[in-house]
N, C-alpha and C positions, 0 to 999 in steps of 0.2 A: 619448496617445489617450484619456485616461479624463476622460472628463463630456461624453461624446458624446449618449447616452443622452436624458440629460436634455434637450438640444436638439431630438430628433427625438420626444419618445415622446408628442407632441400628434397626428404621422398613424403609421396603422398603413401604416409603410413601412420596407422592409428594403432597404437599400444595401450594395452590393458592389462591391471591386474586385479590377480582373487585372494581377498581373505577369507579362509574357508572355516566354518565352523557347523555345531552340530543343526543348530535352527535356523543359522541366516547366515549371507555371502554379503560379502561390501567388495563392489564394483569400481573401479578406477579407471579412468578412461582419458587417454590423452591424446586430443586430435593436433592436427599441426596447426588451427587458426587460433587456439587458445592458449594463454600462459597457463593456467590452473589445471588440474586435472577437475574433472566432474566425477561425484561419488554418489554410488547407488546402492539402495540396501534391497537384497532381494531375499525372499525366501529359502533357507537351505534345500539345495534338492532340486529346485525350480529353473532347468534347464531353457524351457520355453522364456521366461521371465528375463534369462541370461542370454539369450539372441535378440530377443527384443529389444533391447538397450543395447546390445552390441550393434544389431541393425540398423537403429536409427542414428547413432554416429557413424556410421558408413555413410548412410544415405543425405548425411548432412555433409560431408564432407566432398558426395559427386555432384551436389546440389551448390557446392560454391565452386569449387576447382574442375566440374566439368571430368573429373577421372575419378576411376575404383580406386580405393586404397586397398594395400594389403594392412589385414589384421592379427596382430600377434598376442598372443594373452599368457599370463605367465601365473602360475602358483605354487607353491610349499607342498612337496612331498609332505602326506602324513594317513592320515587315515581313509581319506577318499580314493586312495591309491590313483589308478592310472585312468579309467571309466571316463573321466568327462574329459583328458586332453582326447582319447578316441572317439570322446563323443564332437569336437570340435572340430577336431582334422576330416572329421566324414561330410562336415557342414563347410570345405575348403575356408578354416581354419590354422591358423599354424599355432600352435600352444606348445610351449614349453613348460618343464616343470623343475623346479628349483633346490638345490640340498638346500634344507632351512640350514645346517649347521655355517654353511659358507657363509651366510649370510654376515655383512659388517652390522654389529649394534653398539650404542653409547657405554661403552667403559665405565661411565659413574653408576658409585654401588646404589645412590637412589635415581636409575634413569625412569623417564615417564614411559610405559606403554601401554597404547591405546590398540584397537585396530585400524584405526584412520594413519594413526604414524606407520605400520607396521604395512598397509597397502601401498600406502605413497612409498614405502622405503621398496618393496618391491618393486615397483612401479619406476622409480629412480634407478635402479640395479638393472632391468630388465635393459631398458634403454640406451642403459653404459653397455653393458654387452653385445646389444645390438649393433651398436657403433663401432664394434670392433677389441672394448674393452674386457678380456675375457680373465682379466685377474680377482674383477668385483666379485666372481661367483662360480659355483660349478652348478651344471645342469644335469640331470640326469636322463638315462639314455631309458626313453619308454619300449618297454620288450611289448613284444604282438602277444595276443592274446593264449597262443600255443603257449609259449617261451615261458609265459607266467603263470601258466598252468601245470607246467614242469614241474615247476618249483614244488608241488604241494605234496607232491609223495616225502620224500626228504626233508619237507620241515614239518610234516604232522609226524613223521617218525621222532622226530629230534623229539619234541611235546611229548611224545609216547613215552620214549626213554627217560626222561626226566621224571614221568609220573609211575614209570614201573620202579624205577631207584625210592620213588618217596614211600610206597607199598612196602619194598623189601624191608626198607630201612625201620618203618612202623612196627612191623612185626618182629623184625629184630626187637625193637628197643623195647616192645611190650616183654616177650618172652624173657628178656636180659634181667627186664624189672622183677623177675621170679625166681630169679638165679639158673635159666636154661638157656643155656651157652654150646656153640660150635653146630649152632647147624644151617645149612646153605639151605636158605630160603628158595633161592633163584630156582635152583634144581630140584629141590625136592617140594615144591609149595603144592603138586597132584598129587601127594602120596602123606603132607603132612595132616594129623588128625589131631585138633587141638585136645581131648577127650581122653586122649593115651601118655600126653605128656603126665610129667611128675614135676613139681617146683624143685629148687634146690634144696625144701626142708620136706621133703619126702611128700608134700601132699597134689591132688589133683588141682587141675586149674578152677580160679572158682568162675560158676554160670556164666554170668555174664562177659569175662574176657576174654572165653573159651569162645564165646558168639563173635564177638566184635572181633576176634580174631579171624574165625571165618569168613566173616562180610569181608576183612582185607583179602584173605584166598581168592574169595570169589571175582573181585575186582583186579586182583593181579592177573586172573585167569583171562580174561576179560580184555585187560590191554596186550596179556601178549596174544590172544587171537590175532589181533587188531592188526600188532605189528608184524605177523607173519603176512598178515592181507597186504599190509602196505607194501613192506618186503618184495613181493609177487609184484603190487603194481608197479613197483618202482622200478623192475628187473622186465619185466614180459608186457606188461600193456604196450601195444602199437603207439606210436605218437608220429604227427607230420611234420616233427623237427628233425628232420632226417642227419641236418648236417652234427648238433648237438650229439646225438644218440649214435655216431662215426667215432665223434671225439672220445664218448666213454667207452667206448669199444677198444677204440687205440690207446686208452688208459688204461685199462684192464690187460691190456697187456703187460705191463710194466711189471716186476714184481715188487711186492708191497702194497700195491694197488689195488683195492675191493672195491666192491660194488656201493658201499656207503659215501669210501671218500671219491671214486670216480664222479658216483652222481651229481654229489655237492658239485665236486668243481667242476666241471663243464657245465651242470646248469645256473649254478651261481656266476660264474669267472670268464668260463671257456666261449661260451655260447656267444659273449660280444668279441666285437673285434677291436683289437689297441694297436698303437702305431707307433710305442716302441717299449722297453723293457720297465721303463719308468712308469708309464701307465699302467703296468698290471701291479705292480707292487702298491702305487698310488690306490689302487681301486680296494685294493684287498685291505689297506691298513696297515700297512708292516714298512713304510717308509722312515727312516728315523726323520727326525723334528728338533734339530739346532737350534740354540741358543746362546748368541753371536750377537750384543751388543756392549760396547765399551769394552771395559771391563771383564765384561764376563763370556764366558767362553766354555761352552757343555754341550752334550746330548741329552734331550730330555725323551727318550725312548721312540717308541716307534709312533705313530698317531694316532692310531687307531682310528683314525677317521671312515672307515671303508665297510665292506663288507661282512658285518659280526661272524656270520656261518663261515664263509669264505675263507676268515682267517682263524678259527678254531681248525678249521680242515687241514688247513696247510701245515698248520703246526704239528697235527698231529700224523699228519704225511709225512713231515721231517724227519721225528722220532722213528716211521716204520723204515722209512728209508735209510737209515744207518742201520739196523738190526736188517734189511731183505736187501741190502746195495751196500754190501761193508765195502769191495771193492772198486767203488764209482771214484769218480774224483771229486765228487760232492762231500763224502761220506770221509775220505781221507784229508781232503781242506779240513773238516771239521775236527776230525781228532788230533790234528797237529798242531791244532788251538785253542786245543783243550786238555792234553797231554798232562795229565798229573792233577790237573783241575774238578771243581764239583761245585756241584749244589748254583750258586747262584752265575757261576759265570759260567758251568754249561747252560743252563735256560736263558742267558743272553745271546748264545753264540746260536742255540736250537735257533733263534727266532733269524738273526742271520742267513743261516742254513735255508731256512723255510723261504726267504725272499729269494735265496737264488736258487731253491727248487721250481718256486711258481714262474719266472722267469725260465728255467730250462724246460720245463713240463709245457710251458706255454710255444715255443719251441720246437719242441716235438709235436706239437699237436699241427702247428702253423707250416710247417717245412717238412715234417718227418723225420727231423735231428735227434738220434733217440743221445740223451745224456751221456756224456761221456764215463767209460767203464762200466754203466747199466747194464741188467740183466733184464730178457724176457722171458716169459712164462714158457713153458715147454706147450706144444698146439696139445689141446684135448682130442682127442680119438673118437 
């Protein structure tokens, strides 16, 4: 880390980064009269603790150069989520927050890491960036506090869903264990009475799995309240995203288009703004990832480096949109190259499909270009 200095010591700006953890922060601070960074270990949590040290390199810095510097501080998206760059920016702050994935680390399968290499490596990254280098890393774009409250109707539903599938599936596979077969939990789990069943060697359930079956009823019952709540809120709660909550309006229109995958993608996708067709594919995950050295010469699939929810949505916005948009020209690229085909190279070409839906969908959302050969919903009455 030494000849940092010299790079930065043209603006009066002081660069900092955080490595965050669950008891304690390690603070890295790079003024422009020092070669080294200086390291501080603060308390996790300890907000106050972390202006203090930010402050006093500020105020050593207008105490030799006679000027304010601007302060930039930088950390690793992960569990502290977004709280303390809004808690910085209010303290005229500029904080940035970093995709740890972008992050460049040492290739050797035994490399060292510490949190001290891993601040400094931040702290190095940050800086390149600042300079203009902006290939070292991606930042991520912090949503206001509405924007990220959006989010929670549709991802506690997603949780939901998974935990009503684990219920059904339990009861299934108890029941199966007895030899009683063919009956649809989902539907009938208010009307099923474990007490009337018969095993498949004629006899009653015994005591006890007859209960633990119930306890699963009672629990299936349970989340789908939950998810009808969510449902509601997700659909009818007021919210003061106004422009977001336009977007899924204008996606609902579409046909194919429900209220589950409109949600996701305007408030996962739609809700930022990108500044050309690359960036929305980039964001979501579904860009392919070349492999183009020497010799060799391949696609190694899409990158998924993006948005997980974002890009389950799309895919499966793909599939409805060839069954509710046979006629589009989305829908007809896709069958003319896949014509006689199955199984593994339509789900390559689905994924396809799915980048130049998000691209046209993004599109119509940004201009009002509804896709080409697209249908709309008939207006409800």
């Amino acid at each position: 880390m030494t000849g940092i200095s010299a790079t930065i010591s043209n603006k009066q700006s002081i660069y900092a980064a955080l490595e965050l953890s669950k008891n304690s922060w390690l603070l890295a601070i790079q003024v422009p009269e020092r070669d080294n960074p200086s390291l501080h270990t603060i308390k996790g949590g300890d907000t106050d603790g972390l202006m203090a040290k930010l402050d006093a390199a500020r105020d050593r810095v207008v105490k030799l150069t006679g000027q304010t510097p601007t302060v930039t501080l930088c950390y690793e998206a992960g569990y502290d989520g977004f709280w303390l760059a809004r808690f910085l920016e209010q303290r005229g702050l500029e904080c940035l927050v970093m995709e740890p994935a972008s992050l460049q680390v040492n290739r050797r399968a035994r490399r060292v890491k510490t949190d001290r290499i891993d601040v400094e490596n931040i702290l190095h990254t940050l800086i390149a960036w600042s300079r203009g280098e902006r290939h070292v890393c991606s930042m991520v774009v912090i949503p206001s506090i509405d924007e990220e409250d959006l989010r929670r109707s549709h991802r506690e539903r997603d949780r939901l869903i998974r935990e009503r599938t684990a219920h059904i599936n339990r009861i299934k596979g108890l029941l199966f264990g007895q030899g009683i077969r063919g009956i649809n939990v989902k539907s009938r789990y208010q009307t099923l009475t474990p007490a009337a069943l018969v095993t498949g060697d004629g006899r009653p359930l015994p005591e006890r799995l007859g209960r633990e079956i119930t306890r699963e009823i009672e629990r299936l019952a349970l989340v789908q309240v939950q998810i009808a709540e969510i449902e509601h809120e997700r659909d009818k709660t007021p919210t003061s995203c106004e422009v977001t909550e336009r977007k899924r309006h204008q996606l609902l229109c579409l046909k194919g288009m429900g209220p589950a995958l409109s949600s996701t993608l305007t408030r996962e996708v739609y809700y930022r703004r990108f500044a050309n067709r690359r960036q929305v594919a980039s964001y979501i995950g579904i860009t392919p990832s070349a492999y183009d050295s020497g010799e060799g010469h391949r696609s190694q699939g899409i990158s998924k480096a993006g948005n997980r929810l974002a890009r389950v949505a799309i895919v499966e916005a793909a599939w409805l949109w060839l069954r509710h948009q046979p006629d589009s020209a989305l829908s007809q690229w896709f069958h003319e190259r896949t014509q006689g085909q199955k199984g593994r190279i339509r789900r390559v070409m689905i994924v396809a499909l799915a980048r130049k839906l998000a691209i046209a969908l993004w599109r119509y959302l940004e201009t009002g270009l509804i896709p080409e050969g697209a249908s709309l919903k008939a207006r409800q009455r």
